[in-house]
FIGUFI-74335 format. One line per 2 residues: number of its first residue (from 0); their letters; for each residue x, y, z of C-alpha. Coordinates in steps of 0.25 Angstrom, whole numbers, always signed. Example, Ala and Ser with C-alpha at 12.3 -4.5 7.8 and 13.67 -1.06 7.14 Angstrom:
! FIGUFI-74335
0) as) +49:-18:+31 | +55:-4:+29
//
This chain:
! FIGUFI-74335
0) xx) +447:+242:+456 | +443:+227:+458
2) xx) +430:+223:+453 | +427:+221:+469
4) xx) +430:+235:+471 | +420:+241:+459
6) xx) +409:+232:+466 | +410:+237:+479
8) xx) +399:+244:+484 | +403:+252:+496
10) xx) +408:+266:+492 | +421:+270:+493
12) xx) +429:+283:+498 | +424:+295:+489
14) xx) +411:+287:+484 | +396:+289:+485
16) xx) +384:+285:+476 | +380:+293:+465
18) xx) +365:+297:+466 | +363:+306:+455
20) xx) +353:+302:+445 | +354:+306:+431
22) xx) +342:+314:+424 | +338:+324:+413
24) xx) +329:+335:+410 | +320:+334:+399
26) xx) +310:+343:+403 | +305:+350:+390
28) xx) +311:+340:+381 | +302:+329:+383
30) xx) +298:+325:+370 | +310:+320:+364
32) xx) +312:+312:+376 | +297:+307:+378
34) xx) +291:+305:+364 | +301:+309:+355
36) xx) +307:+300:+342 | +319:+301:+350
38) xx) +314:+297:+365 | +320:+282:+367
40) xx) +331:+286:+362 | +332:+299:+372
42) xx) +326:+290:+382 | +336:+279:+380
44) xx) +348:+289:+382 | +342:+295:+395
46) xx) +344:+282:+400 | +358:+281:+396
48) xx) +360:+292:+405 | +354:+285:+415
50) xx) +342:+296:+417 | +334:+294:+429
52) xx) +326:+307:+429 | +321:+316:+420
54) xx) +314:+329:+421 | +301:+333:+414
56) xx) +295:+346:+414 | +279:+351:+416
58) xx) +272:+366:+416 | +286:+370:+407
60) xx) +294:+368:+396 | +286:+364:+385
62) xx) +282:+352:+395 | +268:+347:+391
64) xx) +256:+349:+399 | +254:+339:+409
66) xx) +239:+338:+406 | +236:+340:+393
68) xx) +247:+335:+389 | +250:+323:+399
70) xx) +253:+313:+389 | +264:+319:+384
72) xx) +271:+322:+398 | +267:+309:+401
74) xx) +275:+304:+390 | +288:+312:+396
76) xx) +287:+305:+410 | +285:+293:+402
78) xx) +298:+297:+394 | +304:+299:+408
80) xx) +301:+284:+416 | +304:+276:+402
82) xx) +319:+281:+403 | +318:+277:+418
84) xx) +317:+290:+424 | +310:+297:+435
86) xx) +305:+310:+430 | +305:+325:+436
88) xx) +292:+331:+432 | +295:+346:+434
90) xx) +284:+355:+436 | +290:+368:+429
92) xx) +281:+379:+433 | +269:+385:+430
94) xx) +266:+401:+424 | +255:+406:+433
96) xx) +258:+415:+444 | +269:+409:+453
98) xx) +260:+413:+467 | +247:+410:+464
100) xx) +243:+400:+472 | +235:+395:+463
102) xx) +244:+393:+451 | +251:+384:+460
104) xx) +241:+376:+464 | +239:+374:+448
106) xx) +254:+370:+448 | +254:+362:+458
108) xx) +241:+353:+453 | +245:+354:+440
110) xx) +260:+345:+444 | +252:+335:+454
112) xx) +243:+332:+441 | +255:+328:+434
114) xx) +260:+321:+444 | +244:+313:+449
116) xx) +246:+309:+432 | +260:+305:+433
118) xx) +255:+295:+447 | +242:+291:+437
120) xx) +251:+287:+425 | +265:+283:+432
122) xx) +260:+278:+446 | +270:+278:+458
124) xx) +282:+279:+450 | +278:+293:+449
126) xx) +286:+294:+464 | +298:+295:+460
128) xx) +298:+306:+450 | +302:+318:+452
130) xx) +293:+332:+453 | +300:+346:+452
132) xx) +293:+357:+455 | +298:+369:+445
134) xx) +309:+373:+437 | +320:+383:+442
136) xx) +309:+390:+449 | +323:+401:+453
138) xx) +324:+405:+439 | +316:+416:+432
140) xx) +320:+409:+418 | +315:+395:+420
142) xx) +306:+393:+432 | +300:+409:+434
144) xx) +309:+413:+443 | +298:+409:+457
146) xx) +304:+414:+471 | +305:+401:+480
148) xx) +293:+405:+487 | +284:+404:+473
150) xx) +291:+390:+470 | +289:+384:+485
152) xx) +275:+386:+485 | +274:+381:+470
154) xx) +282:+367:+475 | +275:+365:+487
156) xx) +262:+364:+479 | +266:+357:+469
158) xx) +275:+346:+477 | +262:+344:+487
160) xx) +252:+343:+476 | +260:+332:+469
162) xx) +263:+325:+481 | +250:+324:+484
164) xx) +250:+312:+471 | +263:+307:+474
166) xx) +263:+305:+490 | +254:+293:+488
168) xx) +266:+286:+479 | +278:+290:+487
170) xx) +277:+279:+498 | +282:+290:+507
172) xx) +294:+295:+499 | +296:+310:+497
174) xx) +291:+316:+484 | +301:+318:+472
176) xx) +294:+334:+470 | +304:+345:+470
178) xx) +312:+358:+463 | +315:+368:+463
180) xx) +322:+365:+452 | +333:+377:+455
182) xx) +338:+384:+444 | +355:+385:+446
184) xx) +359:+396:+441 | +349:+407:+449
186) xx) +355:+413:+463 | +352:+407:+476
188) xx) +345:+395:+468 | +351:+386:+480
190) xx) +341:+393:+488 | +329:+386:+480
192) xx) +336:+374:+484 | +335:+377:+500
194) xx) +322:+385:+500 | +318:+372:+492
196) xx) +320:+361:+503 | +319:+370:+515
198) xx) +306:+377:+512 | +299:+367:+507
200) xx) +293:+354:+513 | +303:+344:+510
202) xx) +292:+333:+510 | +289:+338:+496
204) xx) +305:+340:+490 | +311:+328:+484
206) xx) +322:+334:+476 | +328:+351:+474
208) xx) +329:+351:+457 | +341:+359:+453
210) xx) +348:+366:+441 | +360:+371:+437
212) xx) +366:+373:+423 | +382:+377:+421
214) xx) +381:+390:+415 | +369:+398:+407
216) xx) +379:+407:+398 | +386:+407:+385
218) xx) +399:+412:+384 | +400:+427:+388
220) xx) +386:+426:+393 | +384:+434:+407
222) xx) +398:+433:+411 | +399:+420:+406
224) xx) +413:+415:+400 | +417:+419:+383
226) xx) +427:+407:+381 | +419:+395:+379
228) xx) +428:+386:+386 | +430:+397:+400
230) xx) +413:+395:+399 | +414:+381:+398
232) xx) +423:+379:+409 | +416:+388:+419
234) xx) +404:+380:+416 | +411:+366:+420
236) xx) +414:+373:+430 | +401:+374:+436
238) xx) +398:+359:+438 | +404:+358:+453
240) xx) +390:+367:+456 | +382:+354:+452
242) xx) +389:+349:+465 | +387:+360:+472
244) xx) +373:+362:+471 | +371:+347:+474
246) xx) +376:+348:+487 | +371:+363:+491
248) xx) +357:+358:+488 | +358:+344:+494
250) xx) +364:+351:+507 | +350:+356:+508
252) xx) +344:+343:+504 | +352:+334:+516
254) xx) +342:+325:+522 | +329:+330:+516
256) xx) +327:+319:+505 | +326:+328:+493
258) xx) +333:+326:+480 | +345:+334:+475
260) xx) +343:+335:+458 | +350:+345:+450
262) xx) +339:+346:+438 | +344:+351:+428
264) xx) +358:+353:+424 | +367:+356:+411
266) xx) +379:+364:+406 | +373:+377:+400
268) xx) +358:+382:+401 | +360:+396:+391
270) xx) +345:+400:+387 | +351:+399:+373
272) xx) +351:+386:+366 | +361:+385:+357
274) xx) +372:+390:+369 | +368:+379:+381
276) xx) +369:+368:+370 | +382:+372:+368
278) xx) +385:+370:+383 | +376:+357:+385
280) xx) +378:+350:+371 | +394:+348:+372
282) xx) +404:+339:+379 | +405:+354:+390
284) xx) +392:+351:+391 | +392:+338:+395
286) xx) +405:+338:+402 | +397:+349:+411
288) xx) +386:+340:+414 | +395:+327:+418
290) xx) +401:+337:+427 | +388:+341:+433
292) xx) +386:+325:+436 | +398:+323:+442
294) xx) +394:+335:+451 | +382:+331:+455
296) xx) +385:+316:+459 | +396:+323:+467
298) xx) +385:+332:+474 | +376:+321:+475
300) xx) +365:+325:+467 | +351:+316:+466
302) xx) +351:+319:+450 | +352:+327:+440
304) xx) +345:+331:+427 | +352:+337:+414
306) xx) +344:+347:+406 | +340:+341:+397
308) xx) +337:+326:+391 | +336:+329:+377
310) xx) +331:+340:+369 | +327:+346:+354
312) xx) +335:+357:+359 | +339:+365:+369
314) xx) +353:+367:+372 | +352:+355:+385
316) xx) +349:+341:+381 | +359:+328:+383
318) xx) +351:+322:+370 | +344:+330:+357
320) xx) +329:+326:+354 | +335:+312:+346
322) xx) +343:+308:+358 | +356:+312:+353
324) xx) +364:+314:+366 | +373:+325:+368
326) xx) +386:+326:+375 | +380:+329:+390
328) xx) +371:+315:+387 | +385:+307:+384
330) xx) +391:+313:+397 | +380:+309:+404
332) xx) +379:+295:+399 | +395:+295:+403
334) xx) +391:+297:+417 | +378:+289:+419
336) xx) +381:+277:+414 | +396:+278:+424
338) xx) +389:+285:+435 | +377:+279:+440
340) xx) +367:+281:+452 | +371:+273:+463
342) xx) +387:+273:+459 | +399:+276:+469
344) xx) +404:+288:+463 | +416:+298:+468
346) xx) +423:+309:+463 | +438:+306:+464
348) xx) +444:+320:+458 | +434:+329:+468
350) xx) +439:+339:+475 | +449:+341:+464
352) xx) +448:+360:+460 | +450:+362:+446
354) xx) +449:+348:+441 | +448:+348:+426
356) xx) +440:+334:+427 | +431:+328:+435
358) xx) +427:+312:+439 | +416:+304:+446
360) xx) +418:+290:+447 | +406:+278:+450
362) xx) +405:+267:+453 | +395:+255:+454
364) xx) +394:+243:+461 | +392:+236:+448
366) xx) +408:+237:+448 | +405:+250:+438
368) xx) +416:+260:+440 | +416:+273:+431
370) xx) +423:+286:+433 | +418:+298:+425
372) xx) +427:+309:+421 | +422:+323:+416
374) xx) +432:+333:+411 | +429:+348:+414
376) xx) +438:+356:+405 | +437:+357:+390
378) xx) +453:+352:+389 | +460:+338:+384
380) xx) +464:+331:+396 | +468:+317:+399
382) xx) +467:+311:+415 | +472:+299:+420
384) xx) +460:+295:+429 | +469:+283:+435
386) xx) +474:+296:+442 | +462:+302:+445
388) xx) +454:+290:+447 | +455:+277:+456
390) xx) +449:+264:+452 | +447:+264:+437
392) xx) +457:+253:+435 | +444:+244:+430
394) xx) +439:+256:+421 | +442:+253:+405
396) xx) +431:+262:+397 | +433:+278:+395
398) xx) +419:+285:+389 | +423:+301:+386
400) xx) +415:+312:+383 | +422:+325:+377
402) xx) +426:+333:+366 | +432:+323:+360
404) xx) +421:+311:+360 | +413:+325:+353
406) xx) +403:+324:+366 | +400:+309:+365
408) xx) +404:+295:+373 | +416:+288:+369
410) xx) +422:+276:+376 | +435:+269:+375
412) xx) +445:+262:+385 | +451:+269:+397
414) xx) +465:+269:+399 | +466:+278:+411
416) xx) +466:+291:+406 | +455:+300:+400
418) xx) +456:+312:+392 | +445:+322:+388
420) xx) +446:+332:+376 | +437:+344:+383
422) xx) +426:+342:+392 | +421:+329:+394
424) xx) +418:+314:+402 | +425:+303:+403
426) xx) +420:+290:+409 | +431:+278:+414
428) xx) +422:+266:+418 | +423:+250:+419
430) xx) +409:+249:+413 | +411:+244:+396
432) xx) +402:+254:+388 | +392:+245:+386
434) xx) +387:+244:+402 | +385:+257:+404
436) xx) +373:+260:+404 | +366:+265:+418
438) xx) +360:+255:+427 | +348:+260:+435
440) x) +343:+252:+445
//
């Protein structure tokens, strides 16, 4: 490829922009990440990965009280803007009875108080943040199992009676509130998704939040794989879904304005600890979640948010509670800094049944020109991506991920080939190490 060529910025056969935007949860592990010893140094790697939105939790998970204990949230959205990111401030629930209209009318004031002191304290920036009303309302576990009727006339209060603050601010641009924050692995949860945006006035939805995790079990567990290596591959197995679900809830999203956000996503999510860090904290782990990328630029996803930023513990995190990334956050890293908003990416093995690998490749009209490749079967192979691949000619820097790199980045000169020991990701690029770090406009 000329250097005319790489600079050219029409798209060409196969190519469309790439409009995801990278995010993290940290929802009940704020205080690392906001007043922590360790917080610029979590902070600093968040940028790294090029995070552009972060969720924050209120009313749950150990989150502090918004009034007696403003300060310290305030600190967390603070925490948020100084890595450059929009927050998600999600209103988890509350415990009083579920149809009393009175209790709701509580809720709903007590989330348009928190956003009038967000307006009072960040002024019209405020805007652009996101709202989320719940979490996984459809599960009995997590969000007290509502009926869809409980949840909409909980939304519909709580979206009106923090509009009320906002509208003034929006200079006629539709609100960011929305939910239901679905969880993915209940029956008929895409019928949240279509009862979400048909029932409700869509003057006061600006995204459908999603979830889906690859598997809950350990080996053997509810008809769940023995063989570790059969368990892994069933649940590598799982990422097209992320694709799926893209496009089955942005067929019920055409022309209505409303945000597509897959909210929370990771490998494993057993209720055990010590079992899902197992799954999350390994090269499977991270292999998974570069997978699960890839799926949903295909599907053309708005963004997505792993769960979780960094933790004490827990089983989920990219990062411990000192900023120590893991493998999922070097992965990560791999593809934000090669794949960025804005890009022309396209998927040249698509389409392919059975393929043991997959590859997007970007590029941007900086003359950038990366290919990323993730390999999804814990084997030693070597590709040829000249064969795979068209217009890499220019490409000289290989970073790998896998077994063999023991979970971290290495870099060194590409001569046409890559080969993987296991699971992992491979980057091919014409960027030199040192320039890449994600540009943001």
């Amino acid at each position: 490829m000329t250097k005319d060529q790489a600079l050219d910025p029409t798209p060409r056969t196969g190519e469309k922009r790439m409009r995801l935007h990278y995010g993290v949860n940290q929802a009940d592990e704020c205080w690392d990440f906001a007043r922590g010893p360790a917080r610029e140094i979590i902070q600093r790697r968040l940028r790294e990965i090029d995070t552009r939105l972060i969720r924050l939790f209120l009313f749950d998970k150990q989150a502090p009280d918004p009034v007696e204990e403003w300060p310290v949230f305030a600190s967390y959205v603070q925490a948020v803007l100084d890595v450059g990111a929009v927050p998600m401030i999600t209103f988890a629930k509350f415990r009083r009875p579920l149809d009393d209209p009175r209790a709701i009318r509580w809720f709903a004031n007590q989330c348009a108080d928190v956003a009038w002191n967000c307006l009072e304290r960040w002024g019209d920036i405020v805007r652009d943040w996101y709202w989320c009303v719940w979490n996984e309302p459809n599960s009995d576990w997590i969000g007290g199992g509502l009926t869809f009727d409980q949840y909409r006339r909980i939304y519909e209060e709580v979206a009106v009676a923090i509009l009320r603050w906002l509208e003034p601010s929006l200079d006629g641009r539709k609100p960011l509130i929305g939910g239901p924050a679905i969880e993915g692995f209940q029956p008929f949860w895409i019928d949240w998704a279509w009862r979400f945006v048909n029932e409700i006035d869509n003057s006061l939805i600006g995204f459908v939040d999603w979830h889906y995790y690859g598997d809950w079990r350990e080996h053997g567990e509810m008809g769940a794989p023995r063989e570790a290596a059969v368990h892994h591959a069933l649940i590598m197995a799982q990422t097209p879904e992320y694709e799926s679900r893209t496009r089955a809830i942005g067929r019920h999203l055409a022309e209505r304005d409303v945000r597509n956000i897959c909210g929370e996503l990771n490998a494993h999510s057993h209720y055990w600890t010590h079992v899902r860090e197992r799954f999350n904290h390994s090269v499977f782990g991270a292999t998974f979640y570069a997978s699960a990328l890839l799926y949903l630029m295909r599907g053309e996803a708005d963004a997505e948010m792993f769960w979780t930023g960094n933790e004490d513990r827990g089983g989920y995190a990219m990062m411990d509670k000192h900023g120590r990334p893991r493998p999922a956050f070097h992965a990560k890293k791999l593809i934000t800094q090669h794949v960025r908003y804005g890009d022309w990416i396209s998927f040249p093995i698509q389409g392919r049944r059975n393929s043991e690998m997959d590859v997007v490749v970007s590029r941007g009209e900086d003359g950038r020109r990366s290919a990323v490749i993730v390999q999804l079967t814990d084997r030693s192979a070597v590709y040829d991506l000249h064969e795979l691949v068209g217009g890499l000619e220019d490409c000289h820097t290989l970073h790998k991920l896998d077994r063999g790199t023991a979970g971290r980045n290495g870099y060194s000169r590409f001569d046409g080939t890559v080969g993987f020991d296991g699971y992992g990701i491979a980057v091919v690029t014409n960027v030199i190490p040192e320039q890449t770090e994600p540009g943001r406009p």
